[in-house]
CHARMM internal coordinates of N, CA and C (Angstrom, degrees):
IC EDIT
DIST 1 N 1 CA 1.4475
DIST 1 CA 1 C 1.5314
ANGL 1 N 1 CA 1 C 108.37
DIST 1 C 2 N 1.5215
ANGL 1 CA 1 C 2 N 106.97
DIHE 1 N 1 CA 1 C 2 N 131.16
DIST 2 N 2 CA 1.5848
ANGL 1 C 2 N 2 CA 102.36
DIHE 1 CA 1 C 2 N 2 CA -179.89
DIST 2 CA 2 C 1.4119
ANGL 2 N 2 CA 2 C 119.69
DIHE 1 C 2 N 2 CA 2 C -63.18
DIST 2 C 3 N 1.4414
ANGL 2 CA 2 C 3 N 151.27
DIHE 2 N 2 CA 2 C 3 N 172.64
DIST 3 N 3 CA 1.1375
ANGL 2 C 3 N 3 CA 125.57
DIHE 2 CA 2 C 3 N 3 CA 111.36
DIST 3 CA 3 C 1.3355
ANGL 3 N 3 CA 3 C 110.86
DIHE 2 C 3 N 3 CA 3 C -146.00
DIST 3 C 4 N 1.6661
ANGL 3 CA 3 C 4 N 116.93
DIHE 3 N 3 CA 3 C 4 N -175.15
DIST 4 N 4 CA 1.4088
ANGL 3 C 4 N 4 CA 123.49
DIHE 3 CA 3 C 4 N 4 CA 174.27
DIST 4 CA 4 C 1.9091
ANGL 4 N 4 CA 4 C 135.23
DIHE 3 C 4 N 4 CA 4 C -35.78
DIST 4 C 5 N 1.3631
ANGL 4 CA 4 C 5 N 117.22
DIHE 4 N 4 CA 4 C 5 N 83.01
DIST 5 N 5 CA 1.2777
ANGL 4 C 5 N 5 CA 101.45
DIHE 4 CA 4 C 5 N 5 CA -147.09
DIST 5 CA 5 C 1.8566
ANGL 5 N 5 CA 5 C 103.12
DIHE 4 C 5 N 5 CA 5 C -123.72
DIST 5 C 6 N 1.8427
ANGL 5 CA 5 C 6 N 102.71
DIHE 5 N 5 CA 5 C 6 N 138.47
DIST 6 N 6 CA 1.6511
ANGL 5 C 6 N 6 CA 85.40
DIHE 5 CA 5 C 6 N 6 CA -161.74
DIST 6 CA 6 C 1.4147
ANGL 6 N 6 CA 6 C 79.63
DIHE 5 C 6 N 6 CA 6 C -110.50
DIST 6 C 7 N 1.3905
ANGL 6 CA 6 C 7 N 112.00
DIHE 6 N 6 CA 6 C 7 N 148.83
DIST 7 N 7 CA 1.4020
ANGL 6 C 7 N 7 CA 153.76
DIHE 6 CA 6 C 7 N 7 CA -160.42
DIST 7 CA 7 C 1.8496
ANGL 7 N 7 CA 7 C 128.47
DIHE 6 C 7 N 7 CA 7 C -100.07
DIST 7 C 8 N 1.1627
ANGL 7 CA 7 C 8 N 115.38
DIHE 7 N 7 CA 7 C 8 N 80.88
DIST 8 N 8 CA 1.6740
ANGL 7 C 8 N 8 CA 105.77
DIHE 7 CA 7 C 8 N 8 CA -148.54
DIST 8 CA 8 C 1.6808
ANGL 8 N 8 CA 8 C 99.38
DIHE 7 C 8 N 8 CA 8 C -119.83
DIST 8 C 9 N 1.4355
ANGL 8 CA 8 C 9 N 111.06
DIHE 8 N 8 CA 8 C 9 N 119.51
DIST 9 N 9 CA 1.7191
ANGL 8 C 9 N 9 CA 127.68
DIHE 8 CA 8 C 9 N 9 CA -168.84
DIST 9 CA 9 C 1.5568
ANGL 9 N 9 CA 9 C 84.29
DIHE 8 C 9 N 9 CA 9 C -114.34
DIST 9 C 10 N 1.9801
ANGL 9 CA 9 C 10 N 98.11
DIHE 9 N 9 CA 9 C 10 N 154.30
DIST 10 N 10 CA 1.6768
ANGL 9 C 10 N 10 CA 103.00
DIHE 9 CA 9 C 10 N 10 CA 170.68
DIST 10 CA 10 C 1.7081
ANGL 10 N 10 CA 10 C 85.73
DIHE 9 C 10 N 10 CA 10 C -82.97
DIST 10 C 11 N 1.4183
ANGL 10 CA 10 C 11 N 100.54
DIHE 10 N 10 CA 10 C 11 N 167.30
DIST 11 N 11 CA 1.3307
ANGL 10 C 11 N 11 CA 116.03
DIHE 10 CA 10 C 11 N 11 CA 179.94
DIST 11 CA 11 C 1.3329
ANGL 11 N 11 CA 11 C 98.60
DIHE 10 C 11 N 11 CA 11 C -95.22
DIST 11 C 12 N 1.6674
ANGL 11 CA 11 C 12 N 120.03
DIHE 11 N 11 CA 11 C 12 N 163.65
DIST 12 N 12 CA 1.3232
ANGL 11 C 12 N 12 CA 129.41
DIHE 11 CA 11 C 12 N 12 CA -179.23
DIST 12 CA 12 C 1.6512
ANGL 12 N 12 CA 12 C 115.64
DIHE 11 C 12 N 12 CA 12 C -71.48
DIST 12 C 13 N 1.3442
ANGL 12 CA 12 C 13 N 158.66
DIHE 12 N 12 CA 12 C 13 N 50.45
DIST 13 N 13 CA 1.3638
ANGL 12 C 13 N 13 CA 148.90
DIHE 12 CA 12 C 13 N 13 CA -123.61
DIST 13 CA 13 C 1.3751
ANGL 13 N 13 CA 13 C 84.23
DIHE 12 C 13 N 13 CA 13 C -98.36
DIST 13 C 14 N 0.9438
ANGL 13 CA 13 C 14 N 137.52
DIHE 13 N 13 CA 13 C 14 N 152.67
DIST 14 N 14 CA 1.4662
ANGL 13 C 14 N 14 CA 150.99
DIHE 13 CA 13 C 14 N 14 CA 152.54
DIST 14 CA 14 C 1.7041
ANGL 14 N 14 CA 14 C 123.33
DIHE 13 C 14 N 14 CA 14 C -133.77
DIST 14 C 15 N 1.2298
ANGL 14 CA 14 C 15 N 105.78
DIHE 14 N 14 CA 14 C 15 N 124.94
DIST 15 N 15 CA 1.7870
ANGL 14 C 15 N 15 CA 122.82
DIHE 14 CA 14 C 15 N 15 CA 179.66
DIST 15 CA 15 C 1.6637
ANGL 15 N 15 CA 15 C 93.14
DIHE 14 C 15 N 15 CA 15 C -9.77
DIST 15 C 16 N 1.3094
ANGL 15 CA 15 C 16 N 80.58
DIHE 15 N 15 CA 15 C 16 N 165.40
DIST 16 N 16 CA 1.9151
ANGL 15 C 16 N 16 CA 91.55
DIHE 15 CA 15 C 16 N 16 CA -172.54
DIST 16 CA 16 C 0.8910
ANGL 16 N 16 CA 16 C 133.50
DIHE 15 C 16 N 16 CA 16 C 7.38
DIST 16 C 17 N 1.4378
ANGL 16 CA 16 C 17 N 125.25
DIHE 16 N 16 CA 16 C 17 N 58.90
DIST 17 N 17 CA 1.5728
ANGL 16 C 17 N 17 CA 132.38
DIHE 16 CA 16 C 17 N 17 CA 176.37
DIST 17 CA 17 C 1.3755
ANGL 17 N 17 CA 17 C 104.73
DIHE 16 C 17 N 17 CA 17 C -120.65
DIST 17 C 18 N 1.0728
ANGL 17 CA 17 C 18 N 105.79
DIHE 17 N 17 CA 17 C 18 N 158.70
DIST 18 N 18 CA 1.7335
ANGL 17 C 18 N 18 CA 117.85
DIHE 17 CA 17 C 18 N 18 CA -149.90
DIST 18 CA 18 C 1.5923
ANGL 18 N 18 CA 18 C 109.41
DIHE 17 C 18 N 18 CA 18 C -95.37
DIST 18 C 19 N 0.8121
ANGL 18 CA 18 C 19 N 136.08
DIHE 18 N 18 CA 18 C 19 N 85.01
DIST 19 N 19 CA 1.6823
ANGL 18 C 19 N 19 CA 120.23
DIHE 18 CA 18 C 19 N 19 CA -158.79
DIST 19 CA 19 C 1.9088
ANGL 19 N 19 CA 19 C 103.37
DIHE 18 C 19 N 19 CA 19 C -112.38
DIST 19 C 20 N 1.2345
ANGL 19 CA 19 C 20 N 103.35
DIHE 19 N 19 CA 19 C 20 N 140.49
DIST 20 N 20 CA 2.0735
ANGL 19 C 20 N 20 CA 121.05
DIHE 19 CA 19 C 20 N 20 CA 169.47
DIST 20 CA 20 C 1.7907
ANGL 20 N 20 CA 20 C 104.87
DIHE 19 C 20 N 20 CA 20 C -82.57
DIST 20 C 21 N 0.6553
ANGL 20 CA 20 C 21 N 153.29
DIHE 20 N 20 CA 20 C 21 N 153.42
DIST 21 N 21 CA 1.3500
ANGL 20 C 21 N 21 CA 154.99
DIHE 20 CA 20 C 21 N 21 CA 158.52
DIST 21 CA 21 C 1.2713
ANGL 21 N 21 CA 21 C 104.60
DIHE 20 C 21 N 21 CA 21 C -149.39
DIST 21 C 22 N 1.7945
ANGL 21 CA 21 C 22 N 104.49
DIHE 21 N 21 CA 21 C 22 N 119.17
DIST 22 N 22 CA 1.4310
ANGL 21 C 22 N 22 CA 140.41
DIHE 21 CA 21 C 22 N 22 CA -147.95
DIST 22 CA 22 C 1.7053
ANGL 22 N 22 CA 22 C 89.96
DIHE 21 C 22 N 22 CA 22 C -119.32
DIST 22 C 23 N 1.4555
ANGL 22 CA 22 C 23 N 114.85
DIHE 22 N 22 CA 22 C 23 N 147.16
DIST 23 N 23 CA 0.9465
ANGL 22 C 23 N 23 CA 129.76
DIHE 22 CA 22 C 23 N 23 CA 163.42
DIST 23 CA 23 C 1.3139
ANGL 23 N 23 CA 23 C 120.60
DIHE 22 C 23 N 23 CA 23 C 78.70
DIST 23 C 24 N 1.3107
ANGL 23 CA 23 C 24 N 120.94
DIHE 23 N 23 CA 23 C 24 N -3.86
DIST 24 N 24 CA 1.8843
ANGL 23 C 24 N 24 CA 128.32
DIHE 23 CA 23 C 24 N 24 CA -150.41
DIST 24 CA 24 C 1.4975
ANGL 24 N 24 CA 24 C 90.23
DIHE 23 C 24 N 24 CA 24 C -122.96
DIST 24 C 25 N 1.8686
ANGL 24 CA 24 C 25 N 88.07
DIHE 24 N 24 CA 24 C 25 N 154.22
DIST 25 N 25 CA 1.5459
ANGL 24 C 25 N 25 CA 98.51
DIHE 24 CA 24 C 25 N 25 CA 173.55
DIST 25 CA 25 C 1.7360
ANGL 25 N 25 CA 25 C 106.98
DIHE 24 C 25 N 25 CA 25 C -78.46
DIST 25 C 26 N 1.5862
ANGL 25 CA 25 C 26 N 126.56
DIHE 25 N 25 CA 25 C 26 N 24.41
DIST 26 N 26 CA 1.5887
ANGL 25 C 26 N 26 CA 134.12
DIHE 25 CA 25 C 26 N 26 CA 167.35
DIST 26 CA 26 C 1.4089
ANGL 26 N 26 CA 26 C 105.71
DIHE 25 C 26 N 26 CA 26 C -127.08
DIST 26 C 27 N 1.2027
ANGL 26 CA 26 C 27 N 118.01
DIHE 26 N 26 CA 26 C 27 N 32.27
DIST 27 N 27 CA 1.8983
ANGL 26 C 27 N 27 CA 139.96
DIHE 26 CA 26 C 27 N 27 CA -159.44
DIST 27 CA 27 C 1.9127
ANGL 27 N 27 CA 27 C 77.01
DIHE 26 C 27 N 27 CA 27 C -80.62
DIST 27 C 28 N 1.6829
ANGL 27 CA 27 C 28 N 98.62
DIHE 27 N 27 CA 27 C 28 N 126.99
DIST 28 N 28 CA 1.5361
ANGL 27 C 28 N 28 CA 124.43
DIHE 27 CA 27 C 28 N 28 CA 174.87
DIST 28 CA 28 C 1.4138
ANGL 28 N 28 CA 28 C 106.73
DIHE 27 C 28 N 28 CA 28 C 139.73
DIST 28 C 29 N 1.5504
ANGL 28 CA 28 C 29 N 96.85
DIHE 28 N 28 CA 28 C 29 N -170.81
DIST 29 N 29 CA 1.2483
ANGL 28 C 29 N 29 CA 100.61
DIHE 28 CA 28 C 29 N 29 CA 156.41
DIST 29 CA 29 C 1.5766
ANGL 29 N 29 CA 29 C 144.13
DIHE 28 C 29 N 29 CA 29 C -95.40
DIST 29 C 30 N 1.0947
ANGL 29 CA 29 C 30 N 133.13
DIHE 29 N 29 CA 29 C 30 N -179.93
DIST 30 N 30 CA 1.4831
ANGL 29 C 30 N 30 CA 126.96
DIHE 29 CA 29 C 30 N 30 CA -161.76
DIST 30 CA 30 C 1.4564
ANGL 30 N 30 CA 30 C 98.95
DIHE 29 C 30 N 30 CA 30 C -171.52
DIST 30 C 31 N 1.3148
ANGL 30 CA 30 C 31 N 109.01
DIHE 30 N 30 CA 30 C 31 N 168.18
DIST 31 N 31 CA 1.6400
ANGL 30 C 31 N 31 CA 111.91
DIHE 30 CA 30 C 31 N 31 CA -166.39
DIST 31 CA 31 C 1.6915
ANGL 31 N 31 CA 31 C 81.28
DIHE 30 C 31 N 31 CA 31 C -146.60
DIST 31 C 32 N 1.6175
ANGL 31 CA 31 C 32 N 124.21
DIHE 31 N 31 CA 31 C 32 N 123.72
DIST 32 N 32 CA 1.0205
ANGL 31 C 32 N 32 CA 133.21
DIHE 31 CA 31 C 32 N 32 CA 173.23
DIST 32 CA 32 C 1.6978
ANGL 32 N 32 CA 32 C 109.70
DIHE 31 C 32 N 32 CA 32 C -49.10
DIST 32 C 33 N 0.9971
ANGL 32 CA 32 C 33 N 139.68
DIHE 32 N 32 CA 32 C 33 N 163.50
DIST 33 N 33 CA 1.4346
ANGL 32 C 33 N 33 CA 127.77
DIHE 32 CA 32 C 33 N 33 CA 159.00
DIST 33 CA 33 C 1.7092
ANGL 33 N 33 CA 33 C 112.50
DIHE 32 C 33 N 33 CA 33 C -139.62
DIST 33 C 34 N 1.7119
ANGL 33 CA 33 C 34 N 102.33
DIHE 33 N 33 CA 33 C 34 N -27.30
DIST 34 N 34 CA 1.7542
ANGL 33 C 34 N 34 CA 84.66
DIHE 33 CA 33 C 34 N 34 CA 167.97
DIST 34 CA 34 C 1.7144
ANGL 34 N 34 CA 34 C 91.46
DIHE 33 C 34 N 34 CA 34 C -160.25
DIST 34 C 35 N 0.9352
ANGL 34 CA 34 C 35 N 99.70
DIHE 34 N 34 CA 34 C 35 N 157.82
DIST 35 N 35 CA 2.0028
ANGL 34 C 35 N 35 CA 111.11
DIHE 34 CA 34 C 35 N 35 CA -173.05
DIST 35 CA 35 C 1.6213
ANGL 35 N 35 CA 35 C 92.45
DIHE 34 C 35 N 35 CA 35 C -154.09
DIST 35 C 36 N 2.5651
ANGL 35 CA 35 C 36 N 74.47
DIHE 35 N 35 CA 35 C 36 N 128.52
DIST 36 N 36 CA 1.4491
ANGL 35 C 36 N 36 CA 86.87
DIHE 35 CA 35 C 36 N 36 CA 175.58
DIST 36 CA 36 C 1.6570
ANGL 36 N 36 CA 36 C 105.29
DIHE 35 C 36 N 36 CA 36 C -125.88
DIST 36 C 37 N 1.0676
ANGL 36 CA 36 C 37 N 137.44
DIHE 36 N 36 CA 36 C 37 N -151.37
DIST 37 N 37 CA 1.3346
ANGL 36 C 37 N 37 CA 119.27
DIHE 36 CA 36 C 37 N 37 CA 166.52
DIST 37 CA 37 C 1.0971
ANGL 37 N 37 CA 37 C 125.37
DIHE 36 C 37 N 37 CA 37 C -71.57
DIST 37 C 38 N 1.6133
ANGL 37 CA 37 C 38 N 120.33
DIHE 37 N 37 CA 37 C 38 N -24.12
DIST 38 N 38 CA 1.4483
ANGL 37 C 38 N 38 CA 121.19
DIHE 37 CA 37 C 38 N 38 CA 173.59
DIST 38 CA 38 C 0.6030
ANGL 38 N 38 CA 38 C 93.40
DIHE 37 C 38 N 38 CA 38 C -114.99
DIST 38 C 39 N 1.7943
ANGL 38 CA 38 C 39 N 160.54
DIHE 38 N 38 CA 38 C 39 N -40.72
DIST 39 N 39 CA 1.7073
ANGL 38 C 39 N 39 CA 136.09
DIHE 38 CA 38 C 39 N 39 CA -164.26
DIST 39 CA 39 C 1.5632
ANGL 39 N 39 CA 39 C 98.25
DIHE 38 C 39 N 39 CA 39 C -118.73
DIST 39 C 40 N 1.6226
ANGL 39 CA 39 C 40 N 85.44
DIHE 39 N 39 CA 39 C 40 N 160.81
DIST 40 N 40 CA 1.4686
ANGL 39 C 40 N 40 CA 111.08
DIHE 39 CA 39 C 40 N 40 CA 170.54
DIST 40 CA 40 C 1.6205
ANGL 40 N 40 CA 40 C 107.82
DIHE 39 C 40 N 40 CA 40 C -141.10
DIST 40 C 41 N 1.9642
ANGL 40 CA 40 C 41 N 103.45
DIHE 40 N 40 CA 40 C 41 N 124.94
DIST 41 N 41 CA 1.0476
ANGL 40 C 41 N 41 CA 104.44
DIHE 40 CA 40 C 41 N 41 CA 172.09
DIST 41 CA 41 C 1.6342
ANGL 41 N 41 CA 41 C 125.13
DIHE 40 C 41 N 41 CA 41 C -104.93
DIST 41 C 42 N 1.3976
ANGL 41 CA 41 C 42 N 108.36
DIHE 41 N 41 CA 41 C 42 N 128.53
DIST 42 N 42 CA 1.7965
ANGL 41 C 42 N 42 CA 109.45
DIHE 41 CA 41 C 42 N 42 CA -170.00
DIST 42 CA 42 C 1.7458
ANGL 42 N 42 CA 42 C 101.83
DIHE 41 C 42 N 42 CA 42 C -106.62
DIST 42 C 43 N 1.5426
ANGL 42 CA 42 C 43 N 90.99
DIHE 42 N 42 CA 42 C 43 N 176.87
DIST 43 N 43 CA 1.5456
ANGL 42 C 43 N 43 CA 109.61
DIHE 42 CA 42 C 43 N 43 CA -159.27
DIST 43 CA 43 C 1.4219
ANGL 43 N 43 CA 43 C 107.63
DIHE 42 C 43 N 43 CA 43 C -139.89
DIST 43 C 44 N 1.6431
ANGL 43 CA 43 C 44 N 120.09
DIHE 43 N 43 CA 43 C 44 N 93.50
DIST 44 N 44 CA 1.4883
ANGL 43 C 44 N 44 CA 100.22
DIHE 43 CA 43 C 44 N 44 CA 176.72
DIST 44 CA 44 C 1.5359
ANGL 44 N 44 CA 44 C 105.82
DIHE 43 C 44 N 44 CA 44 C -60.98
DIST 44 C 45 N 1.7267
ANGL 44 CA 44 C 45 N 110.07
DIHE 44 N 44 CA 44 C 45 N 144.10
DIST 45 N 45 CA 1.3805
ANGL 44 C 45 N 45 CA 100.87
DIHE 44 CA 44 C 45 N 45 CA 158.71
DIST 45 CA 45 C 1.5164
ANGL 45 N 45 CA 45 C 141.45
DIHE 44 C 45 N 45 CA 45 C -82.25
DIST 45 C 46 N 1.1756
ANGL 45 CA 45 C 46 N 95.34
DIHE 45 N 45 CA 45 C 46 N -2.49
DIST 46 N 46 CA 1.8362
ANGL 45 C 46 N 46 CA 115.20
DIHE 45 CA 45 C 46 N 46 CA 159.58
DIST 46 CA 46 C 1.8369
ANGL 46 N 46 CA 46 C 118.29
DIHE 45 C 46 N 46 CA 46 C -58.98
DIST 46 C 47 N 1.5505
ANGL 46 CA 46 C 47 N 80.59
DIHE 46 N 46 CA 46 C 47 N -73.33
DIST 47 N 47 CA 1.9992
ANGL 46 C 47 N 47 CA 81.10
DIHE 46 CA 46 C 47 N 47 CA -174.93
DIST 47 CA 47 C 1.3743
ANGL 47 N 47 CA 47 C 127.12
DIHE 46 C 47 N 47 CA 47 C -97.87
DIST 47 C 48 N 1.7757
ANGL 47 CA 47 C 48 N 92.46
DIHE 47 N 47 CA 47 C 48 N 4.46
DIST 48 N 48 CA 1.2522
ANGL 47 C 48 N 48 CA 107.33
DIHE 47 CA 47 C 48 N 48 CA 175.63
DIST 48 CA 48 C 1.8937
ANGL 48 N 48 CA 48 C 108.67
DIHE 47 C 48 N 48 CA 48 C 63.46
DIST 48 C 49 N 1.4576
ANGL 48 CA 48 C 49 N 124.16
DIHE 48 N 48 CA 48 C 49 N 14.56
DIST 49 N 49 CA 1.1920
ANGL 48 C 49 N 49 CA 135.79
DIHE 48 CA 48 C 49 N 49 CA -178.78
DIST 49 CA 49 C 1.6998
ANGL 49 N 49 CA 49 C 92.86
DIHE 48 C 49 N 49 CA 49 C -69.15
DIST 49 C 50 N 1.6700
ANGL 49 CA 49 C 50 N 106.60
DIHE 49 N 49 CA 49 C 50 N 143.90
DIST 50 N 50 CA 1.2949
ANGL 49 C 50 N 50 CA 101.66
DIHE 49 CA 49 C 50 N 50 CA 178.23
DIST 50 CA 50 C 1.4842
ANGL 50 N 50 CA 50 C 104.48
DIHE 49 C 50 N 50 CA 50 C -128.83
DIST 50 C 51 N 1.5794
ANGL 50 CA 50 C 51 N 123.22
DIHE 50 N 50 CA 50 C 51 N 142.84
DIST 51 N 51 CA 1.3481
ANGL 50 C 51 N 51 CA 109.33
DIHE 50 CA 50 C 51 N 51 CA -163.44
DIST 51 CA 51 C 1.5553
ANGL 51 N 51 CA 51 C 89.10
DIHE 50 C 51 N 51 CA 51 C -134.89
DIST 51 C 52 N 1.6183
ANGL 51 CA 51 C 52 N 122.90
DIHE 51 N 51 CA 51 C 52 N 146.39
DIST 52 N 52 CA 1.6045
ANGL 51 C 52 N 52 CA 125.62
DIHE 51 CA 51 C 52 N 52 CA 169.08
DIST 52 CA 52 C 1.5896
ANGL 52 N 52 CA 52 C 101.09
DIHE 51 C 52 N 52 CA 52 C -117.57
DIST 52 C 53 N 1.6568
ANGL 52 CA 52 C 53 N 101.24
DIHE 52 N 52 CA 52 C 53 N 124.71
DIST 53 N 53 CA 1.6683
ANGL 52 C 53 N 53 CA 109.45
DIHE 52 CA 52 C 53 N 53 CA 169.41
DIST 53 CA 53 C 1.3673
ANGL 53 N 53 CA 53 C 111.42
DIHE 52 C 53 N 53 CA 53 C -149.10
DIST 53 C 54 N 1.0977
ANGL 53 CA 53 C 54 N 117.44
DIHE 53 N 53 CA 53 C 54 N 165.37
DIST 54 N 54 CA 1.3631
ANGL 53 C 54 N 54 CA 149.58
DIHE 53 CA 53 C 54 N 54 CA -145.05
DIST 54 CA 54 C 1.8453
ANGL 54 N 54 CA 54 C 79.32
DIHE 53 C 54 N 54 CA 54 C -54.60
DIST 54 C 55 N 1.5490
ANGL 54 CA 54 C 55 N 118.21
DIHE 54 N 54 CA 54 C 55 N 170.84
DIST 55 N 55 CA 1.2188
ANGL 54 C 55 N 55 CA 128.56
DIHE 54 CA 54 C 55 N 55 CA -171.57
DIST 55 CA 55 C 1.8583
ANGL 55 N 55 CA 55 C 102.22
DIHE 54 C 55 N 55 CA 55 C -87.39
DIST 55 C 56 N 1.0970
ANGL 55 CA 55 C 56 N 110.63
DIHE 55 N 55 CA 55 C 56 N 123.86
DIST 56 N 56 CA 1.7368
ANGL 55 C 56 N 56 CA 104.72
DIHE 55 CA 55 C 56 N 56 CA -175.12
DIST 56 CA 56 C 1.4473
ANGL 56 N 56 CA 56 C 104.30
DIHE 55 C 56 N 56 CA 56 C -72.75
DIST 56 C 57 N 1.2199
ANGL 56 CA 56 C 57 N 103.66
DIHE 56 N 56 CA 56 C 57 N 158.98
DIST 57 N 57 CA 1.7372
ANGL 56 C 57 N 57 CA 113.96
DIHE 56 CA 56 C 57 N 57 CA -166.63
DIST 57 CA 57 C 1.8576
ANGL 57 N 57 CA 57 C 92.21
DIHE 56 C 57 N 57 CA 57 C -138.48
DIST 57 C 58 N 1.3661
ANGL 57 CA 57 C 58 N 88.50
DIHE 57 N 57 CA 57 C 58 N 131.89
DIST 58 N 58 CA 2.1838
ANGL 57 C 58 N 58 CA 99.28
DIHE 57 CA 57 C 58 N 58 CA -174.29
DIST 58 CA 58 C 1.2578
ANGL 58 N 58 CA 58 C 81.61
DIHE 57 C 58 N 58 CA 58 C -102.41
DIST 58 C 59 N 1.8159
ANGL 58 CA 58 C 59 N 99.79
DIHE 58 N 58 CA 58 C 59 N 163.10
DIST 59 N 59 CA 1.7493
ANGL 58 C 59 N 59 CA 113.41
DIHE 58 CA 58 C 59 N 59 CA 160.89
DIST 59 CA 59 C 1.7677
ANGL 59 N 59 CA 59 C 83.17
DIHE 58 C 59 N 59 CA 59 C -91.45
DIST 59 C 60 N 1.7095
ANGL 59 CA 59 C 60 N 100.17
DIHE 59 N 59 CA 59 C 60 N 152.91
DIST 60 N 60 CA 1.2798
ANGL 59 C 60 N 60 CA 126.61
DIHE 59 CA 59 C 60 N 60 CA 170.27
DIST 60 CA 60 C 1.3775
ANGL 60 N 60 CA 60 C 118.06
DIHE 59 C 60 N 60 CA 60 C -90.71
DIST 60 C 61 N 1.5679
ANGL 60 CA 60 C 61 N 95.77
DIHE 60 N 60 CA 60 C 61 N -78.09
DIST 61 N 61 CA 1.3329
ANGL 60 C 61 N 61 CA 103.63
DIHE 60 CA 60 C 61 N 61 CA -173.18
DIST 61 CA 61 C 1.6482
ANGL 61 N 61 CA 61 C 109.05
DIHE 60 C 61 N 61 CA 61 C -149.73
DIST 61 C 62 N 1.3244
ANGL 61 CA 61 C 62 N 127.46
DIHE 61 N 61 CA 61 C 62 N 172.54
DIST 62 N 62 CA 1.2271
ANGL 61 C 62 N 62 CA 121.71
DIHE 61 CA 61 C 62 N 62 CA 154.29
DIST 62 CA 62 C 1.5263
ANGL 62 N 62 CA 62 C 134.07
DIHE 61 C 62 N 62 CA 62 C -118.85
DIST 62 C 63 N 1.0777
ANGL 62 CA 62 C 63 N 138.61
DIHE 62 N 62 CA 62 C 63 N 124.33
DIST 63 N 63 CA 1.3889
ANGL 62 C 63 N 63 CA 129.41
DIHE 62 CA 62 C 63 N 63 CA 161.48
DIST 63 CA 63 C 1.4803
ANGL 63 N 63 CA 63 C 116.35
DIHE 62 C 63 N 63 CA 63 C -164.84
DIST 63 C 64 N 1.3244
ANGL 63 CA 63 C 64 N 98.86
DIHE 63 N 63 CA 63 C 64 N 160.21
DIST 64 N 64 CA 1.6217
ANGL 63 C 64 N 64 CA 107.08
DIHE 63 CA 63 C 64 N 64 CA -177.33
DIST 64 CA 64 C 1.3984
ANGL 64 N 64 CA 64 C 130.24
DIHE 63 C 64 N 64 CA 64 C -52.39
DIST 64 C 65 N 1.0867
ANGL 64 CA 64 C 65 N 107.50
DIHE 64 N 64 CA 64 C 65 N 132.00
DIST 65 N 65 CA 1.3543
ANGL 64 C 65 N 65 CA 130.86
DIHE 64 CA 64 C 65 N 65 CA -151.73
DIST 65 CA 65 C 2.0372
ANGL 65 N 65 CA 65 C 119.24
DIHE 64 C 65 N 65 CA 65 C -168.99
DIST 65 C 66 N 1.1892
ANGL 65 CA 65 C 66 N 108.68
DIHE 65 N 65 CA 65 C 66 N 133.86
DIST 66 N 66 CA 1.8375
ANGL 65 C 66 N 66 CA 112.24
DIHE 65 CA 65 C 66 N 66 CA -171.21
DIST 66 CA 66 C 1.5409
ANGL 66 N 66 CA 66 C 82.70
DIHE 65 C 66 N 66 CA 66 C -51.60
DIST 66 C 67 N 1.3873
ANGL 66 CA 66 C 67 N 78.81
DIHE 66 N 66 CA 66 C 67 N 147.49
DIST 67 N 67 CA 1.7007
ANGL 66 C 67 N 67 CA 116.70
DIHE 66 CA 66 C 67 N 67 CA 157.85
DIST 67 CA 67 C 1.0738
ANGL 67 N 67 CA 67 C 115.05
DIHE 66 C 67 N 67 CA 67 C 178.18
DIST 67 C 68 N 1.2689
ANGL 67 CA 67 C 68 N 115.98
DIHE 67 N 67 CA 67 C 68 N 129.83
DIST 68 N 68 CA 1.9869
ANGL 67 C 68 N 68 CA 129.01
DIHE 67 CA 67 C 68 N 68 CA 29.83
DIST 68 CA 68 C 1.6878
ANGL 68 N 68 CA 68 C 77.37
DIHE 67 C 68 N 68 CA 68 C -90.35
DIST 68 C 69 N 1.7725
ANGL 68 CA 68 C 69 N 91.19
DIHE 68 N 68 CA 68 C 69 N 123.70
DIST 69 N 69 CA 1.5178
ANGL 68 C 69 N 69 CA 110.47
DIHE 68 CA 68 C 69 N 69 CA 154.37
DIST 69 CA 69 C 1.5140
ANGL 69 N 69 CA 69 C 124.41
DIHE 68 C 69 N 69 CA 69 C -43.08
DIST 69 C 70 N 1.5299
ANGL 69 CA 69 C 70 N 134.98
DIHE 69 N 69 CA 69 C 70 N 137.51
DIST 70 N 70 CA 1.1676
ANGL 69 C 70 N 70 CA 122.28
DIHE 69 CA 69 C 70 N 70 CA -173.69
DIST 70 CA 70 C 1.5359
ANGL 70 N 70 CA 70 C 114.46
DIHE 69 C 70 N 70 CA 70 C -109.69
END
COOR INIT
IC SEED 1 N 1 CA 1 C
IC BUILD
């Protein structure tokens, strides 16, 4: 049976790339500094504080599709 299904990939982060992060209690900017398959470590460019967490995951897209996948 189809239904309404939202769709969530890690994003590609790569070393020194400049990233905004909207909505989060780490909401600013940050400068990647190292990416592994599960962590990513960022860099405010203000305090230069450096923090490592779990790999962020975006919503993509939505549409119908089985679930629970078999």
């Amino acid at each position: 049976m189809e239904h309404k299904v939202a769709f969530f990939k890690p994003y590609p982060l790569k070393k020194g790339q400049k990233i905004r992060l909207e909505d989060s209690p780490l909401q600013g900017d940050w400068e990647v500094v190292d990416v592994t398959k599960l962590k990513v470590t960022i860099r405010c460019p203000i305090t230069k504080k450096e923090l490592t967490k779990d790999r962020f995951f975006f919503f993509t897209e939505t549409k119908k599709a089985q679930w629970p996948m078999e």
